[in-house]
C-alpha positions in Angstrom: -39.0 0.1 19.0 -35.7 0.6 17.2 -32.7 -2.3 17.6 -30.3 0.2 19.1 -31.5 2.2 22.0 -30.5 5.7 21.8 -31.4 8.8 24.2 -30.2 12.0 24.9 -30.4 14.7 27.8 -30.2 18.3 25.7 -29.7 21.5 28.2 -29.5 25.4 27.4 -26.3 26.3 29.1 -28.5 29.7 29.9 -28.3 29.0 33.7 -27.7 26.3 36.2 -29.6 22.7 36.0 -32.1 22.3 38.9 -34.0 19.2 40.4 -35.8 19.1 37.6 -33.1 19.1 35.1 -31.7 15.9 37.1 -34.9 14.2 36.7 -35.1 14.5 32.9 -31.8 13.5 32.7 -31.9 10.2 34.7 -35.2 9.2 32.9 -33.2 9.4 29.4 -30.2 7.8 30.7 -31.4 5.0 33.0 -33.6 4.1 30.0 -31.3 3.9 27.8 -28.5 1.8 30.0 -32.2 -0.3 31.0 -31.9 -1.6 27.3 -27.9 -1.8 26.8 -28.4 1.4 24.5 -26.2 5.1 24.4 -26.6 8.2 26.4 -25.7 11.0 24.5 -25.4 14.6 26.1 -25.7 17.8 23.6 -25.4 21.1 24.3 -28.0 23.0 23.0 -26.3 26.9 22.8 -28.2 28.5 19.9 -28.9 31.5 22.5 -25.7 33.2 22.3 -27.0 36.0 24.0 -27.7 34.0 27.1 -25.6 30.9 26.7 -22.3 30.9 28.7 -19.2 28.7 28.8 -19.2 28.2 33.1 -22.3 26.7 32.5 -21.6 24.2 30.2 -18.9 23.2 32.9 -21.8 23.3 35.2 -23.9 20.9 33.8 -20.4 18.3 33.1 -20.2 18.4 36.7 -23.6 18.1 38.1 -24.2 15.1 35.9 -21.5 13.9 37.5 -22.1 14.4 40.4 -25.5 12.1 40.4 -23.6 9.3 38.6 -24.5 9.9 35.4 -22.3 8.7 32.1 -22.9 9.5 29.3 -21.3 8.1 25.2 -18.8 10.3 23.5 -18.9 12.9 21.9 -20.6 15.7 23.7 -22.8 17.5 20.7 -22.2 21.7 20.6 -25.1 22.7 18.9 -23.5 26.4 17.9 -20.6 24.0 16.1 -23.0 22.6 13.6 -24.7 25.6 12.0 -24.1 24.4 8.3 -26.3 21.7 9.0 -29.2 23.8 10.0 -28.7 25.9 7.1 -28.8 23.2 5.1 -31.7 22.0 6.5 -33.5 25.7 5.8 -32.3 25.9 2.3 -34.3 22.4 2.0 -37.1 24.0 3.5 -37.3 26.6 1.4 -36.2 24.6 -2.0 -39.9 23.5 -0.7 -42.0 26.8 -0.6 -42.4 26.1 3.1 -40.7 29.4 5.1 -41.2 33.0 4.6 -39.2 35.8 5.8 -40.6 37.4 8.1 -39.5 41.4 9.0 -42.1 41.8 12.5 -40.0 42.7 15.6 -42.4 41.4 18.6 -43.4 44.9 19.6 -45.1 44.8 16.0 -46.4 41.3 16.4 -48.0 42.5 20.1 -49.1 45.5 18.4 -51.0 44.0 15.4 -52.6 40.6 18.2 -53.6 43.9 20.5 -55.5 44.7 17.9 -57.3 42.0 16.4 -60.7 41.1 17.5 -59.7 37.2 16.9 -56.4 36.7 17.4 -55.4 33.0 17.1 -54.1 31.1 19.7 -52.2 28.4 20.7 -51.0 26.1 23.6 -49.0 28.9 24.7 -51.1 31.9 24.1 -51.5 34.2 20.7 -49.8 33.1 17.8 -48.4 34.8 15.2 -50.9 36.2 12.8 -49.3 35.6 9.8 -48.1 39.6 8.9 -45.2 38.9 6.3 -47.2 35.5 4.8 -48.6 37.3 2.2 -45.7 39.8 1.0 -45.2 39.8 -2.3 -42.1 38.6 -3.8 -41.2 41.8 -4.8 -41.7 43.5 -1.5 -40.0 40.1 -0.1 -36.6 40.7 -2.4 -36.7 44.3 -1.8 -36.8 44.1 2.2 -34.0 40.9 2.6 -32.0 43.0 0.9 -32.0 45.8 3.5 -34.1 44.6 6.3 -33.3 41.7 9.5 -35.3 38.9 9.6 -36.3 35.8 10.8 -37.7 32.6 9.1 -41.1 31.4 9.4 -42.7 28.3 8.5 -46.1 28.4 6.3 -47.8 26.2 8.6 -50.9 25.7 6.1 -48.6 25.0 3.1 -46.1 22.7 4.9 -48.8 20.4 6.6 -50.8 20.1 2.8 -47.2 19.2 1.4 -46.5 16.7 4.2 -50.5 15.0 4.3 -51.8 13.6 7.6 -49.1 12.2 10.2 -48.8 10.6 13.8 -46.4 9.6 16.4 -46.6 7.5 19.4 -46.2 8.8 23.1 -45.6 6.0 25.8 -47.7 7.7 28.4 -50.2 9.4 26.0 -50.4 6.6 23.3 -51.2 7.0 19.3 -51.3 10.9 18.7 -52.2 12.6 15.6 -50.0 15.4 14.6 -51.4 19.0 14.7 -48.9 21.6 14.1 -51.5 23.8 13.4 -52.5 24.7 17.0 -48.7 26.0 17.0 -49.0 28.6 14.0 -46.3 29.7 12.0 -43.6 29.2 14.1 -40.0 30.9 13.4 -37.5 28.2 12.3 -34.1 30.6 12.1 -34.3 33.2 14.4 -33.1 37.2 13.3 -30.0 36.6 16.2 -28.7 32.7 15.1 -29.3 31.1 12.7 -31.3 28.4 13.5 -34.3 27.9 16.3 -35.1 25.2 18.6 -37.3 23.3 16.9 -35.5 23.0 13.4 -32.4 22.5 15.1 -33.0 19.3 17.4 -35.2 18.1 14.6 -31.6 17.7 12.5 -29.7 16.7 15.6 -31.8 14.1 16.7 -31.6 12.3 13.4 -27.8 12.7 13.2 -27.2 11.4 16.0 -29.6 8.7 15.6 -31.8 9.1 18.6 -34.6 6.3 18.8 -36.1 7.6 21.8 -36.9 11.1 22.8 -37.6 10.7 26.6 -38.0 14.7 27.8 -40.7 16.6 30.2 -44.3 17.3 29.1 -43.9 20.9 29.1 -42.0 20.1 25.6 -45.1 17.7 24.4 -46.5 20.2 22.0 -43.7 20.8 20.7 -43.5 17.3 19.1 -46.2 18.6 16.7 -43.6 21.0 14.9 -40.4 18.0 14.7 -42.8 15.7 13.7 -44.2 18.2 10.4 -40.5 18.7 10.6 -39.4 15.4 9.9 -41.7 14.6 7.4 -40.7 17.4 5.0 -37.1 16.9 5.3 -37.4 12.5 5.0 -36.1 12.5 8.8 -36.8 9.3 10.9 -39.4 9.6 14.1 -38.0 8.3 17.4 -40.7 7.0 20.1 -42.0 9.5 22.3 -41.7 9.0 26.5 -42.8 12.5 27.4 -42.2 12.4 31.6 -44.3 14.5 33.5 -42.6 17.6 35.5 -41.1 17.8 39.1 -43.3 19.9 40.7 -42.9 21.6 44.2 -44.9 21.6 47.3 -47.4 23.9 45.1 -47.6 21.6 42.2 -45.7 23.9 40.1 -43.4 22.7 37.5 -39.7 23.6 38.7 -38.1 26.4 36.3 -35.0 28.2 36.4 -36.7 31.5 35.9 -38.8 30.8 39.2 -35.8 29.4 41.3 -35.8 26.3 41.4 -32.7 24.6 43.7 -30.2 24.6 41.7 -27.8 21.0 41.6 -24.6 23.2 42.1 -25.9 24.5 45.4 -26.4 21.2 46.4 -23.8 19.7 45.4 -21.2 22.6 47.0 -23.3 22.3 50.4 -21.7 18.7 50.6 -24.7 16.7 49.8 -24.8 13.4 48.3 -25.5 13.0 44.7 -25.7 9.5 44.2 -28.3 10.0 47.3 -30.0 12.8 45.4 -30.2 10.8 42.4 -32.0 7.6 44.1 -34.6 10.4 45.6 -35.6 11.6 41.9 -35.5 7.9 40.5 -38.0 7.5 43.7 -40.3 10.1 41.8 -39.6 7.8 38.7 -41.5 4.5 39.0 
């Protein structure tokens, strides 16, 4: 355990925070206020396409409005693009990334077709088309073609040599980012992706202890590879498991999950609210 206890609550200002969303964030900050450590809140708008400002208001207020504080300042992710390029250029001062020029109907195209298409936690991953380009072909199409940024999966876990990190609820785990493929590190629309960005922000802001749901567990595998190649510290792990409804299905915003504004403008009680979740807590 680090000396200074630091955690963060990160949202995608893409829609409004649910139950779930109020869970997560309660976990990080009651831990961190448990050990006299910071509570740090960062906005994490990379999606411009689907981010929007009234929810980022959204999100102030429903935290809020469950009694939740959190340190100064309040992290924009689209404000710190330098740092991701940065980050990038490392990555590819280390023959890590490759461009890569598939839009996904070509990606679904070429898995449709394959009699063993790799997959992953998530389903088929990508099967490597613009890996072996030439770096002819490679100068030739960045030149006049979009494209995103891949990492070399096989190359960058050789480079980095066997690694772990350390769960609280799942213990010692060894890393494989392998199981996740090559997975696209600056996207064709922004320049940076989810996993190299909170892989730099984390370690900026000097997070000791990532406490988020499970459903982002595997994702660890990629920021871990990440970290090493780029001499980043690893926080400790507490990967919560979901809110779930009646079903036992993880809440989501794409399935409709109540939403902490429409509770919160039907008059009900967030402090109250917030007791019931830490009730699903311990």
């Amino acid at each position: 355990m680090h000396e200074a206890v630091v955690t963060r609550f990160a949202p995608s200002p893409t829609g409004r925070l649910h139950l779930g969303h109020g869970y997560s964030a309660l976990m990080a900050h009651d831990f961190a206020r448990a050990h006299g450590g910071r509570f740090l809140l960062r906005i994490e708008d990379i999606d411009r396409g689907r981010c929007r400002a009234e929810h980022v208001q959204a999100i102030f207020d429903d935290l809020r409005w469950l009694g939740i504080d959190w340190d100064e300042p309040v992290v924009v992710q689209s404000e710190r693009m330098k740092l991701y390029a940065e980050a990038l250029d490392r990555l590819k001062g280390l023959g890590v990334v490759y461009p890569c020029f598939c839009t996904r109907a070509d990606i679904a195209r070429e898995i449709a077709g394959s009699q063993s298409a790799p997959h992953g936690p998530d389903g088929p991953l990508y099967p490597g088309t613009c890996r072996g380009l030439s770096d002819a072909e490679r100068a030739t199409r960045l030149a006049t073609e979009d494209h995103a940024w891949r990492i070399d999966m096989g190359r960058a876990v050789a480079l980095a040599g066997p690694l772990d990190w350390h769960d609280e609820w799942a213990g010692p785990i060894v890393a494989d980012p392998l199981s996740l493929g090559d997975v696209v590190l600056a996207r064709k629309d922004a320049g940076t992706s989810y996993h190299l960005a909170v892989t730099v922000d984390d370690a900026a802001q000097g997070v000791s202890d990532v406490v988020r749901g499970v459903d982002l567990f595997h994702a660890t595998h990629v920021q871990r590879l990440l970290q090493a190649l780029l001499g980043l510290p690893t926080p400790a792990y507490h990967h919560h498991p979901s809110l779930v409804d009646r079903e036992g299905k993880r809440l989501a915003k794409r399935d409709g999950a109540p939403t902490l504004a429409a509770m919160r403008e039907a008059g009900e009680d967030g402090r109250k609210v917030a007791d019931g979740l830490r009730g699903q807590l311990f």
